[in-house]
N, C-alpha and C positions, 0 to 999 in steps of 0.2 A: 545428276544430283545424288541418283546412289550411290554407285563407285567415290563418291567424296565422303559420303558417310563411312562406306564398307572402309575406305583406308584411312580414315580419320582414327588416332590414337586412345580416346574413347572405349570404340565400339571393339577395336581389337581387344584391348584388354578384358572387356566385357565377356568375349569370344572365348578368348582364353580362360576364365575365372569357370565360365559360364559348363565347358567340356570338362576341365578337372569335376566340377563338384557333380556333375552329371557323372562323372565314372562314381566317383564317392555315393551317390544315390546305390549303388550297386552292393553295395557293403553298407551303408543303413540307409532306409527305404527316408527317413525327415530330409537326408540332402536335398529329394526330388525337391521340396519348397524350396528352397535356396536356390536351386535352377532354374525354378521359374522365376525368381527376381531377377537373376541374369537377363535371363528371354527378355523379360518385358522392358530390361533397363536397353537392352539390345533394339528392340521394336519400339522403343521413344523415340533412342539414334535418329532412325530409318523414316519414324514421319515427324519429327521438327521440322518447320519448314527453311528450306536453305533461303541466303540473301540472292535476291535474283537484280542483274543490275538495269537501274531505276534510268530509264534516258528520256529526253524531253519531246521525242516523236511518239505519237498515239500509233494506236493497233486494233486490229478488229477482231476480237476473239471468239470464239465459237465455241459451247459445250451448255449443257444442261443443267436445271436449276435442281439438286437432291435434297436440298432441305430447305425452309423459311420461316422465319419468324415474326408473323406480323406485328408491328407498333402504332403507336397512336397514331403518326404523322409521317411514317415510314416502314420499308418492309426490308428484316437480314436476311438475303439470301447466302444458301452456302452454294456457290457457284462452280464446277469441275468443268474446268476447262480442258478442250481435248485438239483443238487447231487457233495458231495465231495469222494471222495477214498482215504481214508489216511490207507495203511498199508491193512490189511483186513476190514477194515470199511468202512461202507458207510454211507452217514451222509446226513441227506435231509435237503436242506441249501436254503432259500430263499433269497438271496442276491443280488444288482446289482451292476458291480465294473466297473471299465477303466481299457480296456489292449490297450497296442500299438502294435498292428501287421504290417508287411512288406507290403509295398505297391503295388501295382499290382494289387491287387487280390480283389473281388465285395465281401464281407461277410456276408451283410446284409441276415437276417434271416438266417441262415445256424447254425446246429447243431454243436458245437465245444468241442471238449476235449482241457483242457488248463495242462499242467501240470507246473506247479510252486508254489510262496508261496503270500497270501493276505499282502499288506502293507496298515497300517492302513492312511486313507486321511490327510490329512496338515490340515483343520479344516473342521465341522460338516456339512457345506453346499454342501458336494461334496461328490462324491461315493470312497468307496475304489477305491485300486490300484492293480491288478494281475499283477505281475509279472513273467513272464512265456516263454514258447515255446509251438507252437500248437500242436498237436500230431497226433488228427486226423480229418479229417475237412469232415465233415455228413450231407445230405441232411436235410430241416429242417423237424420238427415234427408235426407244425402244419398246419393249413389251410393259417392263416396269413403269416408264415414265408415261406412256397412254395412261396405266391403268392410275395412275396416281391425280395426272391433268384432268384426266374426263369425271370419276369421283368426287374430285376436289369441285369441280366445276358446276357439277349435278347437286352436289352436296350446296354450295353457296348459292347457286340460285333458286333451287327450292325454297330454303330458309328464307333468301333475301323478299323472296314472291307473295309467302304468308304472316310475315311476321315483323312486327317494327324493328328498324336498324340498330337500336339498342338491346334488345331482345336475342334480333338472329347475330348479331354480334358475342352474347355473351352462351349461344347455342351452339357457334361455330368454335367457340371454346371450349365448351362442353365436351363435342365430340369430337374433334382435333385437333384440340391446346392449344395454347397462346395466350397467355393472360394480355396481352399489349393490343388484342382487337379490342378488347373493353374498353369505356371509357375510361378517364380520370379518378373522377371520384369513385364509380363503382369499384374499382379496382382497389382504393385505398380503405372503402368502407371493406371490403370481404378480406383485403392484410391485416386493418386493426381486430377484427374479427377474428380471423387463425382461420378463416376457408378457403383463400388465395389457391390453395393446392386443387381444390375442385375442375377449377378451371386450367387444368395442364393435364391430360389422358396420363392415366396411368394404371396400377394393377383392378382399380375399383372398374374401369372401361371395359379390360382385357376380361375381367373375369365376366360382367355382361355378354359380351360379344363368343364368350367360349358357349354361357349357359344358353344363349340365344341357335347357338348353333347344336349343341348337345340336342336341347328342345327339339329343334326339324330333322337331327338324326336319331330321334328318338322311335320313330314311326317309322322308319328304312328297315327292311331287314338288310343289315350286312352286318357281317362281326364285329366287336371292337374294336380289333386294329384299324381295318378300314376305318372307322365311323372314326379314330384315334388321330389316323392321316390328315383325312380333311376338315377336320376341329383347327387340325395347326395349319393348313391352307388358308382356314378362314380367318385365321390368328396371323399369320404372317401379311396376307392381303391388309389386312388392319394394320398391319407397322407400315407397311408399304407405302398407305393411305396419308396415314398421320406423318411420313418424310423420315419413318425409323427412329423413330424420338429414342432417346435412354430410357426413359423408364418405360415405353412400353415393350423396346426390346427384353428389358431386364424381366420384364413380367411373361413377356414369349417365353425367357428359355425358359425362367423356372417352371411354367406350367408344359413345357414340354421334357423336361427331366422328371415332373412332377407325374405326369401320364406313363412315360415312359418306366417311372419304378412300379406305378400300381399292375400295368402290362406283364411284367417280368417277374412280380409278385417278391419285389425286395421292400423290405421295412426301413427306408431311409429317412431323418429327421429333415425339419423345413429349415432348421441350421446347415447343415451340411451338405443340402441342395441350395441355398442362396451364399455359402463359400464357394460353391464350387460354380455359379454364376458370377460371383465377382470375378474370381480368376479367369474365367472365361474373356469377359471385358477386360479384363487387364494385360492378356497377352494378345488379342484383337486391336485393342487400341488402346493402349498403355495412356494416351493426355488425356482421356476420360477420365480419368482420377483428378483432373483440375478442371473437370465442368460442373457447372451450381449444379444443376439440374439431375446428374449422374449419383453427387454428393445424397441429394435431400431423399432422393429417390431409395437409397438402399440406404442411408440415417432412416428415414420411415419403417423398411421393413426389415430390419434388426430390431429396432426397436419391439413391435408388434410381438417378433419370434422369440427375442428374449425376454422381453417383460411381461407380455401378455398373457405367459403360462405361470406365474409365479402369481400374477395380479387375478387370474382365474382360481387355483388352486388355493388361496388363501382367504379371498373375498368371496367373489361371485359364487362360487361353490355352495356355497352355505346359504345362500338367500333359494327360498322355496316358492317362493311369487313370482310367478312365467314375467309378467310383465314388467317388474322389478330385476330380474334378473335379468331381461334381454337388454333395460335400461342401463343396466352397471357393465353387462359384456361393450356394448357400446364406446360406455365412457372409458372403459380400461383399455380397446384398442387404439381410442382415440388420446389417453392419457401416454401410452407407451408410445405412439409415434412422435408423440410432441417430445417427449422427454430426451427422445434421440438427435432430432431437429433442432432442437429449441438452441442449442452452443452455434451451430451453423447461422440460424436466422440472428443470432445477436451479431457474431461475426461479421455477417454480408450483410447485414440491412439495418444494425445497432438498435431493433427493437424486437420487445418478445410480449407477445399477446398472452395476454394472462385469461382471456375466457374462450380459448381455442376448446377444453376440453367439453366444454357446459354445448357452446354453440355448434359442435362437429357433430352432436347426440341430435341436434334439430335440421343442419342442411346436410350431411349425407345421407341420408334417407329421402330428404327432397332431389337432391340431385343423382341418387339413384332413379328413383321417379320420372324425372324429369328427362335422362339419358334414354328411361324405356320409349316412354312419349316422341323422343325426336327419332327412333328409329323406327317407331311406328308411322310416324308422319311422313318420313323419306319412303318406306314403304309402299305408304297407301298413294303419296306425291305420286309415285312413278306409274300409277295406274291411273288416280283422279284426282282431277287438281281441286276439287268441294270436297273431297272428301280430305285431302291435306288442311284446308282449312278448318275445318272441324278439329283435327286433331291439334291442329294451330292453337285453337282458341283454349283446349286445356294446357298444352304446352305454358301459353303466356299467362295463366293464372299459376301455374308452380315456380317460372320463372323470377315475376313479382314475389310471392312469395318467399325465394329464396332472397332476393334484393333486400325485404320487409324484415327479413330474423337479421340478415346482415348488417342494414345498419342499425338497427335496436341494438345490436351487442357491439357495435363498433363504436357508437355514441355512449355508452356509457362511461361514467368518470373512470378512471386507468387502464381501458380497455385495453391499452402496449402501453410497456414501461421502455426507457431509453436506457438503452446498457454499451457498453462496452467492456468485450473481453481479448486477453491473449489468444491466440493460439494453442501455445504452449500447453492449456489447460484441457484441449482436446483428449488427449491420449492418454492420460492418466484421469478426465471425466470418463471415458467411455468404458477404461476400465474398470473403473467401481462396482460393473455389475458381473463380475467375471470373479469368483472367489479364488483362484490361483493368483491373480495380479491384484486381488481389492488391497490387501495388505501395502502392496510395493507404492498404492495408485494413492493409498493418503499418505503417506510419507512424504513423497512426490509434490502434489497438492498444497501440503505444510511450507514444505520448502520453496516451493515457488511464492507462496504467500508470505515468504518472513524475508526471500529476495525483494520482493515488490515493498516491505514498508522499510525495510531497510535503504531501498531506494529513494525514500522521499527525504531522509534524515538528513544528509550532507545540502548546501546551496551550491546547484549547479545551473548550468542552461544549456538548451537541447536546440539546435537547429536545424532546421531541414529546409533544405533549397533543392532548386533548381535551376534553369538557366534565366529564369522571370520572373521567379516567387519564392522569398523566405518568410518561415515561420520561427519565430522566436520563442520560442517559453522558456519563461524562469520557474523560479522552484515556488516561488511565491501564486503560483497559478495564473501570473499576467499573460499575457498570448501578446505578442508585437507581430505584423504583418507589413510586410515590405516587396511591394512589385512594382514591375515596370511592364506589366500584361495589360495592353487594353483592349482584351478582350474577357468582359464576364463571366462565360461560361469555363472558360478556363481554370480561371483564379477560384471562383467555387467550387470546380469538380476536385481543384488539387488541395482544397480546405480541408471537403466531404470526404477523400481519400484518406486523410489523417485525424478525423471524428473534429474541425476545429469547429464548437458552433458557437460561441463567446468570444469576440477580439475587442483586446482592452486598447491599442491602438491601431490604426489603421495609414499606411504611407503607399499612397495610388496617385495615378493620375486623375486627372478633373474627370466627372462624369461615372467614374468608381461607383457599382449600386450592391456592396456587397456592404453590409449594416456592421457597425461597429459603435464601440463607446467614445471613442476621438477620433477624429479624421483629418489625415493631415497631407495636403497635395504634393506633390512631387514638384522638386521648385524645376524651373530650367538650365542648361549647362551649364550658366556662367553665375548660377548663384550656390551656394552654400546652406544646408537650414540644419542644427542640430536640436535632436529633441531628444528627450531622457524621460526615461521610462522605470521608475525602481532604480534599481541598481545599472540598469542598462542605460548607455549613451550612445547615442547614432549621430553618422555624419552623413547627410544626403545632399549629393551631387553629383558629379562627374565621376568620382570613386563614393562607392555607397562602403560605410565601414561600422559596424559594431564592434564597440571599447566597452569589455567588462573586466571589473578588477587589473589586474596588469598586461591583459592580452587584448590584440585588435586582431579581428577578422574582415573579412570582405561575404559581403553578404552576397556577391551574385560574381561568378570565375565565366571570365570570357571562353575559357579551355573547354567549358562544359557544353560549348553546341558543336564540340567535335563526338558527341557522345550521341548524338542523334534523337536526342530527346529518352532515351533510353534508361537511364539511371540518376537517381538523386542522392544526394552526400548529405548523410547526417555528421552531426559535428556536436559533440560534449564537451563543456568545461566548466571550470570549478573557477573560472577567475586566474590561473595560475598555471593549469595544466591543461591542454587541447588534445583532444583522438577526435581523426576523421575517419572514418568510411563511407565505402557507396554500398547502395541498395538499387535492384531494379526499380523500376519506375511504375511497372507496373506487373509485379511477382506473384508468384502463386503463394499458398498456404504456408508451404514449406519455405519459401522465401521471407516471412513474413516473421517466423519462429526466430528465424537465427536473426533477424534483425533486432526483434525483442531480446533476448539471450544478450547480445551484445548491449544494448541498452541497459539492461539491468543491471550489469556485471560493471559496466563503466560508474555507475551513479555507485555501487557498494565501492568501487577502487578509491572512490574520494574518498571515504572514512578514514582509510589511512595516510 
């Protein structure tokens, strides 16, 4: 799998680019950056996952579970397979995939026999898929995966022994993330609220777990260094724990760059130690830059580092009432991270909670609180199981507690507004707070805002299919929807992919429970039904065809399940003139821009 990367056309070039601008580092010291995007363009290469080919006999795989993510009704394992058994063979396979296993059960580290078959990922940024049933489930093999299985183990039955399952459920989040153990609703009251993030370990955990350990080597005599060492022992055990999540790595290194400048007694900013942690992640594992999680994580704490010195210096400063003043440091760390976040959370979840800042001043603080309590309680658990109760029963009074602000501020009228934004607007938002780039970032901003109403002015209409489902919009704001998927979850996931939540008609098979303003069945082969929509006419039958102004399309191409479900064709026209392209199906950020960029650029060509 490597030698096909190493000689693949790509990576060469990369190689090449990559050695020149490195000798040019030599003669000015800025090429070094430009080499590292080589590198890291180089180390995407190398872990994209290649197509492995898919055949209809099962196998019985062997290798260990490094990371998971529990769900409501399901658990994502990231699965690193290291032996396959097909038939009498045994095949030494370095691979890591996604399997969904049954919920209940802690799997982290633990040695697993999977038997099923590899399906190859929807696109290259993402691990295969095992498909399978477990068969037999193995203590783990190595030192890391003990210490993570038995932890994790200790960790969940403790909780599960004092505390109701809704309770140790949102405890076991607390202390090693997963918003998807929670229920439903709680889950959606602490989103509309802006505290979602409490519940996913991150620098607020690490920094506990540091002073917690600072504290017991407080009373040691041994130097710094030492007491420096095993601070980060005790800091890495905890990524270890939590299965190496992004943001709690992100928070290791910088508090071990952070240790290590005070050590050495260099004056380094918290800028220029969280750049030099992002590059660190980005030449380690370059598809990190396309994980939610890695995003929101370092959107948070940019934010904090850029904003929060400016929002200290010019506000809080000047307020002389201790208690007034710790309130407003509060709200401005809590203001700054939203404001870096907030483009992302529209982006990925097309809503932005408007009292994240009010309501983050009342549960981080509780779920500080609350984080000391449950390490108190695992503590005292491992010695007396009354005495974990005890601490149990304050636990679940701060618990409720956080439940009780949550949904009071989640219930309120506009608690999230529904937004939808480009992309586009990322890079030129985030420069606004950079006074080198603020100038280029409204210009920028302008222009992308007089493409977008320019785009509405011309009548056009916008398609997007795939091999079961088109979406029609006209200029007029009518939405048409035309599938032959009968299956539900499908046809809405591929809606909610493209923000449709209004359809003015609807053309499905019987039994269709996705809600619309007209609804109209899909006739059978040998019948014909045309229905007109505005300016739109449809023929639905044997050949399904959309007739606007002088041009017919076909709304569904037989060609396209040679595509493997992989990409969808948008298609523009004005009645007179057609441009098709594809788009991935399911594209990163970066995919996502040029897709936009072309869209806007087609709707201004019809002006002339």
């Amino acid at each position: 799998m490597v030698m096909q990367s190493v000689l693949g056309t790509p990576l060469f070039i990369n190689a090449c680019l990559g050695i020149i601008v490195l000798l040019l580092s030599l003669w000015r010291g800025w090429f070094l950056y430009v080499a590292l995007v080589f590198l890291v363009a180089m180390n995407a290469t190398l872990h994209t996952s290649q197509t492995i080919p898919v055949t209809a006999r099962e196998a019985v795989f062997s290798g260990t579970v490094i990371s998971e993510q529990p769900q409501e009704t399901y658990v994502q394992l990231l699965f690193r397979i290291d032996q396959v058994q097909s038939g009498n063979r045994n095949i030494q396979l370095s691979e890591t995939v996604l399997f969904y296993a049954e919920t209940g059960k802690t799997y982290l580290g633990r040695h697993l026999l999977i038997r099923g078959r590899i399906k190859n990922a929807p696109y290259g940024r993402r691990p295969h898929i095992l498909a399978g049933r477990i068969v037999v489930t193995a203590t783990a093999t190595s030192i890391t995966g003990a210490i993570q299985a038995s932890v994790n183990q200790f960790v969940d039955g403790t909780l599960g022994a004092v505390l109701s399952p809704m309770h140790a459920d949102i405890a076991m989040s607390l202390l090693l993330g997963g918003s998807g153990r929670v229920g439903r609703d709680v889950r959606d009251a602490f989103s509309r609220a802006g505290v979602l993030h409490i519940l996913a370990v991150s620098g607020l955990h690490v920094g506990f777990v540091a002073a917690f350990a600072g504290f017991l080597l407080l009373f040691v005599p041994l130097s710094p260094q030492i007491k420096f060492v095993l601070t980060m022992f005790v800091l890495l055990l905890y990524a270890a724990v939590t299965g190496f999540r992004s943001s709690v790595c992100r928070a290791t290194v910088m508090a071990f760059l952070f240790g290590s400048a005070v050590l050495i007694q260099r004056n380094v900013t918290p800028l220029h130690i969280l750049n030099v942690t992002a590059l660190a992640f980005l030449v380690i594992n370059p598809l990190a830059l396309f994980d939610l999680s890695t995003q929101l994580s370092f959107a948070a704490v940019y934010g904090i580092v850029v904003l929060f010195p400016r929002c200290n210096e010019r506000i809080v400063r000047y307020v002389h009432n201790r208690f007034v003043r710790r309130l407003l440091t509060i709200m401005a760390v809590s203001l700054s991270a939203q404001t870096f976040v907030s483009p992302l959370l529209v982006y990925y979840f097309h809503q932005l909670p408007t009292c994240a800042v009010i309501s983050n001043c009342l549960i981080v603080p509780l779920a500080w609180v609350t984080v000391l309590l449950l390490f108190l309680c695992l503590s005292v658990g491992a010695l007396s199981v009354v005495g974990a109760h005890l601490v149990a029963y304050l636990v679940s009074i701060a618990l409720n507690a956080i439940i009780v602000v949550s949904s009071l501020f989640a219930n309120f009228p506009f608690s999230t507004v529904a937004l939808h934004i480009s992309p586009l607007l990322f890079i030129p938002f985030y420069s606004l707070f950079f006074a080198l780039t603020r100038k280029a970032a409204i210009f920028v901003i302008v222009g992308i805002l007089i493409l977008c109403s320019l785009g509405r002015l011309p009548h056009y209409t916008v398609i997007i299919k795939d091999e079961n489902t088109s979406i029609i919009v006209c200029h007029n704001e009518s939405t048409v929807v035309v599938t032959r998927e009968k299956r539900n979850s499908r046809v809405q996931a591929f809606l909610a992919r493209h923000h449709i939540r209004k359809i003015t008609c609807l053309v499905a098979p019987h039994g269709c429970r996705v809600s619309a303003q007209r609804f109209c069945p899909l006739p059978d082969v040998l019948h014909v039904k045309k229905i007109g929509v505005g300016p739109l006419d449809f023929e639905i039958g044997s050949r399904m065809l959309l007739r606007y102004g002088t041009v017919q399309i076909p709304l569904f191409n037989e060609d396209m399940n040679n595509a493997n479900g992989h990409e969808i064709v948008y298609i523009v026209t004005n009645g007179t003139r057609v441009y098709q392209y594809n788009a991935p199906r399911f594209g990163s950020v970066v995919d996502q821009m040029l897709v936009d960029v072309r869209l806007y650029l087609l709707k201004v060509m019809f002006l002339f």
